[in-house]
Every structure is written in structure tokens, then in C-alpha cells.
N, CA, C and O atoms as a GROMACS GRO file, in nm:
protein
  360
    1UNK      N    1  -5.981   5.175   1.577
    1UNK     CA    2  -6.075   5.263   1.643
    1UNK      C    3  -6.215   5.214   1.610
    1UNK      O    4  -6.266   5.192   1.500
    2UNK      N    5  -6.268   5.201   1.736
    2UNK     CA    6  -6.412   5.169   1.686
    2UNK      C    7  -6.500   5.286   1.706
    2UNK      O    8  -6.454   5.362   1.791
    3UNK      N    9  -6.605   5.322   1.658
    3UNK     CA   10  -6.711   5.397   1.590
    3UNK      C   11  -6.828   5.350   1.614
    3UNK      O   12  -6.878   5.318   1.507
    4UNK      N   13  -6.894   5.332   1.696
    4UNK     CA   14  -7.020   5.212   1.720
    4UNK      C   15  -7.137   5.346   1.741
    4UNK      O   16  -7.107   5.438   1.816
    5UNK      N   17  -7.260   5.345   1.671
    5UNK     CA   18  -7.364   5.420   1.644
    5UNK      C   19  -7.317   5.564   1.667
    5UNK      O   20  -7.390   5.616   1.752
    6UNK      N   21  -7.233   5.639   1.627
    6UNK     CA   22  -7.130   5.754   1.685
    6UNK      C   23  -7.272   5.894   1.695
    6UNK      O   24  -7.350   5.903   1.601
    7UNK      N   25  -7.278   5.947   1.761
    7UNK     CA   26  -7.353   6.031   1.781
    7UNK      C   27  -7.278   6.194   1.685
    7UNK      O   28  -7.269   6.303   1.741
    8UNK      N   29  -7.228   6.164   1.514
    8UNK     CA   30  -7.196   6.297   1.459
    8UNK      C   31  -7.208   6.405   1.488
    8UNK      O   32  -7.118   6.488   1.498
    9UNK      N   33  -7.326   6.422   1.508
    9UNK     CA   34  -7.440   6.567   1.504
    9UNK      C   35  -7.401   6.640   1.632
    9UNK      O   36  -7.449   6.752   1.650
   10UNK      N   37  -7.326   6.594   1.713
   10UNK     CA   38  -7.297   6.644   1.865
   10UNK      C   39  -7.231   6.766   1.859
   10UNK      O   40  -7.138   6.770   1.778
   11UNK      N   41  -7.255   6.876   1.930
   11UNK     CA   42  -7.201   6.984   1.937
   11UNK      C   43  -7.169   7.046   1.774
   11UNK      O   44  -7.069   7.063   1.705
   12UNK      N   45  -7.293   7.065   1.762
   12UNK     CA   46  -7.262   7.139   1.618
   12UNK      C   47  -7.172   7.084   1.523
   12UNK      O   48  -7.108   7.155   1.445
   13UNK      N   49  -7.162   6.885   1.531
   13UNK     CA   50  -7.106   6.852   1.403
   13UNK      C   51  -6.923   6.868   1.497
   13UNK      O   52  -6.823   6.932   1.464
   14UNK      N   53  -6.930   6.846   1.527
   14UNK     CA   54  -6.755   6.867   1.613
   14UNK      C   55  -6.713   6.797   1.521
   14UNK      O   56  -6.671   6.833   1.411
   15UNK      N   57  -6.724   6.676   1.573
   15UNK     CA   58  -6.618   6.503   1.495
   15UNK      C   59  -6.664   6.565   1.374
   15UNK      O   60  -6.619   6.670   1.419
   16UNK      N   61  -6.701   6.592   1.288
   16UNK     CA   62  -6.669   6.606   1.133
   16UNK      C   63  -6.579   6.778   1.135
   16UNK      O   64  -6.554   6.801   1.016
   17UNK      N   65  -6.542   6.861   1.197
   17UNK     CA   66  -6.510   7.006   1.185
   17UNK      C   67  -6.345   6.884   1.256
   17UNK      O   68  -6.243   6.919   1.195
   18UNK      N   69  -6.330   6.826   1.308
   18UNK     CA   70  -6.201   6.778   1.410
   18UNK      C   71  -6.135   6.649   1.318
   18UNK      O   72  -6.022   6.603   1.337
   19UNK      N   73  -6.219   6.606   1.227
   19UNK     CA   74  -6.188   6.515   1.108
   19UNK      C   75  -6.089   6.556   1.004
   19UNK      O   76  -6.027   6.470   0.943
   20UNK      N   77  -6.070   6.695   0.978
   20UNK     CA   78  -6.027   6.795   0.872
   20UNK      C   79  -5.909   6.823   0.935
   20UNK      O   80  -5.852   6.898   0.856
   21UNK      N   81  -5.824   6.805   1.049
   21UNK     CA   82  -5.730   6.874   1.121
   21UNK      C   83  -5.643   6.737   1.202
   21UNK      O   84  -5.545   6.736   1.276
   22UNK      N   85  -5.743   6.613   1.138
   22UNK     CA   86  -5.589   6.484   1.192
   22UNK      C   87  -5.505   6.453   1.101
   22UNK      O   88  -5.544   6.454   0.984
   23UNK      N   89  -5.376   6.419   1.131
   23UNK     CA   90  -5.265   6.412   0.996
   23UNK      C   91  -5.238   6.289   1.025
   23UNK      O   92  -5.187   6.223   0.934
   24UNK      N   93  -5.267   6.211   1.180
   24UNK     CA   94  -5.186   6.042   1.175
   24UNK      C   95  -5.349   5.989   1.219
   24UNK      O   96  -5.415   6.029   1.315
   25UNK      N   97  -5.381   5.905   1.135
   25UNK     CA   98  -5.489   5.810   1.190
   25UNK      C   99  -5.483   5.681   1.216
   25UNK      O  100  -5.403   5.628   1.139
   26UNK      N  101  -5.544   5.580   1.312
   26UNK     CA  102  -5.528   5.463   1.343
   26UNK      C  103  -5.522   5.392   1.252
   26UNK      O  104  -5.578   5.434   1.151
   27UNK      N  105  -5.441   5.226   1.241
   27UNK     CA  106  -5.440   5.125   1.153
   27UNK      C  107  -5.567   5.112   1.094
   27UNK      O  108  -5.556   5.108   0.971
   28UNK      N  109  -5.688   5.103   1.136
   28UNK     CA  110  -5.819   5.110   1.125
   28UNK      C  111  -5.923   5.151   1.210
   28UNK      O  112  -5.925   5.161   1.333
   29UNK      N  113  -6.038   5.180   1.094
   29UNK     CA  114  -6.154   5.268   1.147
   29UNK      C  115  -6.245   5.196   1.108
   29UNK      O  116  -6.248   5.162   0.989
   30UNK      N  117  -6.367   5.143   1.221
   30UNK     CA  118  -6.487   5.100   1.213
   30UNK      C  119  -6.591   5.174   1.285
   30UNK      O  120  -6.600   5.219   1.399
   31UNK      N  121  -6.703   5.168   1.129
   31UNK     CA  122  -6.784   5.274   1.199
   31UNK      C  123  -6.907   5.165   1.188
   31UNK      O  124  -6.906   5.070   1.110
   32UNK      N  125  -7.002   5.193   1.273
   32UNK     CA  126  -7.095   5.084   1.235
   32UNK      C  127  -7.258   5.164   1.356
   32UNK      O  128  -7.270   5.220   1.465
   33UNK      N  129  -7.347   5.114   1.238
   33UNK     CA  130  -7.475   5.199   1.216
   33UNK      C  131  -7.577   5.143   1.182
   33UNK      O  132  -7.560   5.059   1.094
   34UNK      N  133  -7.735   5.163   1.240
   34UNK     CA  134  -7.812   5.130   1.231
   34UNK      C  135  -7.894   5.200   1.136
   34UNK      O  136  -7.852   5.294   1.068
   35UNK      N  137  -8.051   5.137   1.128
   35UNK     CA  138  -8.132   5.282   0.974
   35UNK      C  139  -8.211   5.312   1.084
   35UNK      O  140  -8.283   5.410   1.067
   36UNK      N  141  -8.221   5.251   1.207
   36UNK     CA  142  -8.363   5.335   1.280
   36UNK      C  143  -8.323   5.424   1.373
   36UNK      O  144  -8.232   5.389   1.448
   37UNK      N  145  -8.373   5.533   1.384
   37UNK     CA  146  -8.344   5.608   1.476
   37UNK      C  147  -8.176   5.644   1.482
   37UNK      O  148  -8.131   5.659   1.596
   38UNK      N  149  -8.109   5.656   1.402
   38UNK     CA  150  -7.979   5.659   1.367
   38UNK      C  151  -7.972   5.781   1.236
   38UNK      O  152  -8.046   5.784   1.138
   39UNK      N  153  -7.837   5.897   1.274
   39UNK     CA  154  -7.806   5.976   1.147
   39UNK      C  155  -7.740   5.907   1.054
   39UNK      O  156  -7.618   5.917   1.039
   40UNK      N  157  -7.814   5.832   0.985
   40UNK     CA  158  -7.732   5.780   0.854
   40UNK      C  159  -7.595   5.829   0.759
   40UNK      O  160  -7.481   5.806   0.718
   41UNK      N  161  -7.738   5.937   0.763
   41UNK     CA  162  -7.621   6.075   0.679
   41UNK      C  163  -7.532   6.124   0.709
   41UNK      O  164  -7.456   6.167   0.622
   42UNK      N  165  -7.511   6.134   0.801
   42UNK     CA  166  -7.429   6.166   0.924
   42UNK      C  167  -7.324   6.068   0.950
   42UNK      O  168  -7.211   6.117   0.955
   43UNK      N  169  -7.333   5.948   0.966
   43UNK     CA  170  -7.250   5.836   0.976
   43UNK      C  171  -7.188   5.834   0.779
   43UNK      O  172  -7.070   5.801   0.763
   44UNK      N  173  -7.251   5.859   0.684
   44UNK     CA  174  -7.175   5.836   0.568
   44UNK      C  175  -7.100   5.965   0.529
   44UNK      O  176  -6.998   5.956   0.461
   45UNK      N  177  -7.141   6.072   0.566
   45UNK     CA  178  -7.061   6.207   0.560
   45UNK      C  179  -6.933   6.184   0.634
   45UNK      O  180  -6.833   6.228   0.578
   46UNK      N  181  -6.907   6.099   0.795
   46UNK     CA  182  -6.815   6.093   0.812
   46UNK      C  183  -6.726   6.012   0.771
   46UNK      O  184  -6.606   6.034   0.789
   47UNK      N  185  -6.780   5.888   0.699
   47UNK     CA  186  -6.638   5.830   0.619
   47UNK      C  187  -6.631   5.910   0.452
   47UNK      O  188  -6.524   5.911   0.392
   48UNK      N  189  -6.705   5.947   0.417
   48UNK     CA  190  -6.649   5.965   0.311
   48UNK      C  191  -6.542   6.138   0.365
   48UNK      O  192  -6.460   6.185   0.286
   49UNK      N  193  -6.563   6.186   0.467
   49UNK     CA  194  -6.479   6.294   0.527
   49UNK      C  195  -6.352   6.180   0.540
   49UNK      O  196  -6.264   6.221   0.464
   50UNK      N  197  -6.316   6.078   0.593
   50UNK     CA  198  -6.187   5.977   0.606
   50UNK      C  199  -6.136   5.936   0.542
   50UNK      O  200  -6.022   5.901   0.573
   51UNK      N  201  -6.196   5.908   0.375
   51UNK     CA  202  -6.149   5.839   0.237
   51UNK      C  203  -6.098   5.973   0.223
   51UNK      O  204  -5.975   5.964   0.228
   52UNK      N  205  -6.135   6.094   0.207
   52UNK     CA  206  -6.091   6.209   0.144
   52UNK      C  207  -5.966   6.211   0.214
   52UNK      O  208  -5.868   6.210   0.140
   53UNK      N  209  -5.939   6.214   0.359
   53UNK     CA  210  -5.848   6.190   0.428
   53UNK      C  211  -5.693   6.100   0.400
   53UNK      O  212  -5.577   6.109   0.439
   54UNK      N  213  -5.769   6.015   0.312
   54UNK     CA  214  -5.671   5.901   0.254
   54UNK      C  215  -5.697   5.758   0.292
   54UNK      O  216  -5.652   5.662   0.230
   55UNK      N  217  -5.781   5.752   0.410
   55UNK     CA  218  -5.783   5.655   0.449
   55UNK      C  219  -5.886   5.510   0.330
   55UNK      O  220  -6.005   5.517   0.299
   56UNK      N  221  -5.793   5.407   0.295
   56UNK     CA  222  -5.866   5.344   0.193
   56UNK      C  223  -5.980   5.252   0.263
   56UNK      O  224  -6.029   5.285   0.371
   57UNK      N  225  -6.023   5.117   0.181
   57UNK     CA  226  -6.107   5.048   0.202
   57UNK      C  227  -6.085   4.949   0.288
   57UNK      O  228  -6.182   4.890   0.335
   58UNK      N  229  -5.957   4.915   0.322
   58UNK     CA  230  -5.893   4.850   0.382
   58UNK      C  231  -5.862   4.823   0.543
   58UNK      O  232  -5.847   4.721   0.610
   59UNK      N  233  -5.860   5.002   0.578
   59UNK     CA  234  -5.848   5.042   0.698
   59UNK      C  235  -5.961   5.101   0.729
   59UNK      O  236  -5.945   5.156   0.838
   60UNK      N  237  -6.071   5.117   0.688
   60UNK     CA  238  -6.204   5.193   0.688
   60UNK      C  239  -6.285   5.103   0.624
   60UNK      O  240  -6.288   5.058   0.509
   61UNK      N  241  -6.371   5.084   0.756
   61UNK     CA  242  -6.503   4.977   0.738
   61UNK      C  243  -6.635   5.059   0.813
   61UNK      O  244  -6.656   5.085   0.931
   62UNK      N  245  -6.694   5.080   0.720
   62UNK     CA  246  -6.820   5.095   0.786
   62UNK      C  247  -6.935   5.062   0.715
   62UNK      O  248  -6.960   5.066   0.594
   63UNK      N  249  -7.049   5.004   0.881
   63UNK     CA  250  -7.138   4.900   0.801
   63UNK      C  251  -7.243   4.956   0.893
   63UNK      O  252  -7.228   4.972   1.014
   64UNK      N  253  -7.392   4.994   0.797
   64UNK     CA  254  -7.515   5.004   0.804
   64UNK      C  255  -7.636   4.892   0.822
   64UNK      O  256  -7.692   4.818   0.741
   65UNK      N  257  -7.651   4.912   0.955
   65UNK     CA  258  -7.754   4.699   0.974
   65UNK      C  259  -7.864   4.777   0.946
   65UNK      O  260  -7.903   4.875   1.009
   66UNK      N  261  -7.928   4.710   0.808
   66UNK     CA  262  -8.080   4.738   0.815
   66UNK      C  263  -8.165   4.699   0.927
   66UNK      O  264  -8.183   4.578   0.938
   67UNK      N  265  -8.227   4.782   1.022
   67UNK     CA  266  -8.317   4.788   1.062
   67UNK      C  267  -8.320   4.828   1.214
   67UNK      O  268  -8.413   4.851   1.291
   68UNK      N  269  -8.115   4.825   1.233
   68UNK     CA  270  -8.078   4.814   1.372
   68UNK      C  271  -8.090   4.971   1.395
   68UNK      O  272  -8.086   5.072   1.324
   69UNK      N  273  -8.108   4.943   1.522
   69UNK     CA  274  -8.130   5.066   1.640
   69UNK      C  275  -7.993   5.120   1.743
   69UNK      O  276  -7.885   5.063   1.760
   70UNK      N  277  -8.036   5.231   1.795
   70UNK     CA  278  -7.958   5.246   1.864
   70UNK      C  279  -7.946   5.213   1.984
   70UNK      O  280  -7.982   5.288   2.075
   71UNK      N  281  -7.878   5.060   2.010
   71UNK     CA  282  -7.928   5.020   2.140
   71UNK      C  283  -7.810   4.903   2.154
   71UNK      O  284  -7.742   4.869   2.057
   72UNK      N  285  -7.793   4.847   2.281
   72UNK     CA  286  -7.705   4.716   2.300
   72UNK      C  287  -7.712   4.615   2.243
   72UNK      O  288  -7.620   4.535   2.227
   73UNK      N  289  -7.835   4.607   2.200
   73UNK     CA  290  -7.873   4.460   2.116
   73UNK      C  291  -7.834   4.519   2.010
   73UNK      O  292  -7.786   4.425   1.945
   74UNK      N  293  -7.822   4.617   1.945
   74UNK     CA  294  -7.746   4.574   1.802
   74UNK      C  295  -7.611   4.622   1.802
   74UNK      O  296  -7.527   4.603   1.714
   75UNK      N  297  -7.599   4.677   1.896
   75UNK     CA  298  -7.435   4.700   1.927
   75UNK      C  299  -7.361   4.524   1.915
   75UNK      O  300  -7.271   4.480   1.844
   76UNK      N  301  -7.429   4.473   1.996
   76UNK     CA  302  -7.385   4.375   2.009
   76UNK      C  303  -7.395   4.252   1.903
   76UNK      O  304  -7.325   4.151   1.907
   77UNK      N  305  -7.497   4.281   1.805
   77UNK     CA  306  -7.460   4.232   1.669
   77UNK      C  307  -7.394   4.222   1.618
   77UNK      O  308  -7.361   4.112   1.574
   78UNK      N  309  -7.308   4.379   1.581
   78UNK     CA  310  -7.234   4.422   1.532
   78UNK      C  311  -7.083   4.356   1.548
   78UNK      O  312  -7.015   4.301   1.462
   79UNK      N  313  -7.050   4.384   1.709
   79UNK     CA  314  -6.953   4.382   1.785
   79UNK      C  315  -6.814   4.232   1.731
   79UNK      O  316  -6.692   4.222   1.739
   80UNK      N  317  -6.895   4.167   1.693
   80UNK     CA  318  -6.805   4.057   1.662
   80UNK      C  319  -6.732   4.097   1.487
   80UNK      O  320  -6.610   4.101   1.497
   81UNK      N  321  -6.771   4.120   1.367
   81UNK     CA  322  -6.747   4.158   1.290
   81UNK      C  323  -6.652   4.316   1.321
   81UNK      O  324  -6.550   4.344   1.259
   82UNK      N  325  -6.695   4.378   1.396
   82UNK     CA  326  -6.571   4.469   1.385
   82UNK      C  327  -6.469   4.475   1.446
   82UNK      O  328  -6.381   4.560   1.434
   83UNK      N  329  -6.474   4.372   1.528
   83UNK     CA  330  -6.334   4.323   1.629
   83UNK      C  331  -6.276   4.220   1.492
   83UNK      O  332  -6.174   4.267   1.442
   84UNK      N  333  -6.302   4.149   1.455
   84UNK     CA  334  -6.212   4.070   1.310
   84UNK      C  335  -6.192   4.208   1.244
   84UNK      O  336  -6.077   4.217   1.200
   85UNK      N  337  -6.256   4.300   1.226
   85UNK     CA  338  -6.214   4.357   1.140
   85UNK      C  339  -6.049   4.437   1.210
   85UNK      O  340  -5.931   4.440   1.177
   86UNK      N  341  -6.125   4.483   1.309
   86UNK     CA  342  -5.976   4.565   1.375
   86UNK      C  343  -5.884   4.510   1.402
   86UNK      O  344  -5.772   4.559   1.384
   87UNK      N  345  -5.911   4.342   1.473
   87UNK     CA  346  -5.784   4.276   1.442
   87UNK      C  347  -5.821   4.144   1.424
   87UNK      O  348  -5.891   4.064   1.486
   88UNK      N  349  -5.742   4.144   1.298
   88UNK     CA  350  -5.749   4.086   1.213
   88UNK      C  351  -5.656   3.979   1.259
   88UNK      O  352  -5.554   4.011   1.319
   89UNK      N  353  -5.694   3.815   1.228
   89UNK     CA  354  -5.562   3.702   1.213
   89UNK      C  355  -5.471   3.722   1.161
   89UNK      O  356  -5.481   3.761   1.045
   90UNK      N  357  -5.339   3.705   1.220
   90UNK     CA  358  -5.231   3.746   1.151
   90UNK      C  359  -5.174   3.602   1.099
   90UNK      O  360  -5.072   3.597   1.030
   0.00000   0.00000   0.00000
């Protein structure tokens, strides 16, 4: 599952109230986040809501680009590192 600048804060915090109530989660979770104009806090509240979950370090990656924005150009920074991450060479 990818996670790309996830908008948390939406509807009163939903995805973190809907985080508490999944019992099967994907092989992996990438969340990935910028510092500008981006809920940081928000993006780290929701993985550490996923470790509590169970989910380890392994299957849960999430990465903060200093300085990136919320926009295509750093989506697209990103984009290559979390596709290796989700799938991975076998």
C-alpha cells in the first residue's frame, strides 16, 4: 500500500479513528512525506498508530524528504524508492 503525502487530518482524522478497527493489513505500508506544507505530525501519528498495530519495520516504511512539498515533483522523487520498497527483488 502506498501512502504518498496522505492527507490524515481529513474528515476529522478518519484514517487514524479507521486505523484502530483493521485486523488484516497489507504485506507492506509506505508512507512517504514532505516538511513543507505537509502534517508531519500527522503522517508520524499514523505509523506509530501501525507499529502499535503490529506492523514491524520491515513491512512499514515511512520516509520524511526534507524540504519536499506537496506536489508531483516530489511525489515523484519519492516514487522510485517506495516501489523497491513494496516490491521488492525476489
Amino acid at each position: 500500500m502506498l501512502l504518498e503525502s496522505p492527507s490524515v487530518y481529513a474528515d476529522d482524522y478518519h484514517l487514524l479513528k479507521d486505523v484502530k478497527k483493521v485486523r488484516k493489513w497489507p504485506e507492506r505500508i509506505y508512507i512517504g512525506t514532505g516538511t513543507v506544507n505537509e502534517p508531519v505530525k500527522d503522517s508520524a501519528r499514523l505509523r506509530a498508530l501501525l507499529q502499535a498495530a503490529g506492523l514491524t519495520s520491515a513491512r512499514l516504511w515511512r520516509v520524511q524528504q526534507e524540504g519536499g512539498a506537496h506536489s508531483e515533483k516530489w511525489w515523484a522523487q519519492r516514487l522510485p524508492a517506495a516501489l523497491q520498497f513494496l516490491f521488492p527483488a525476489k
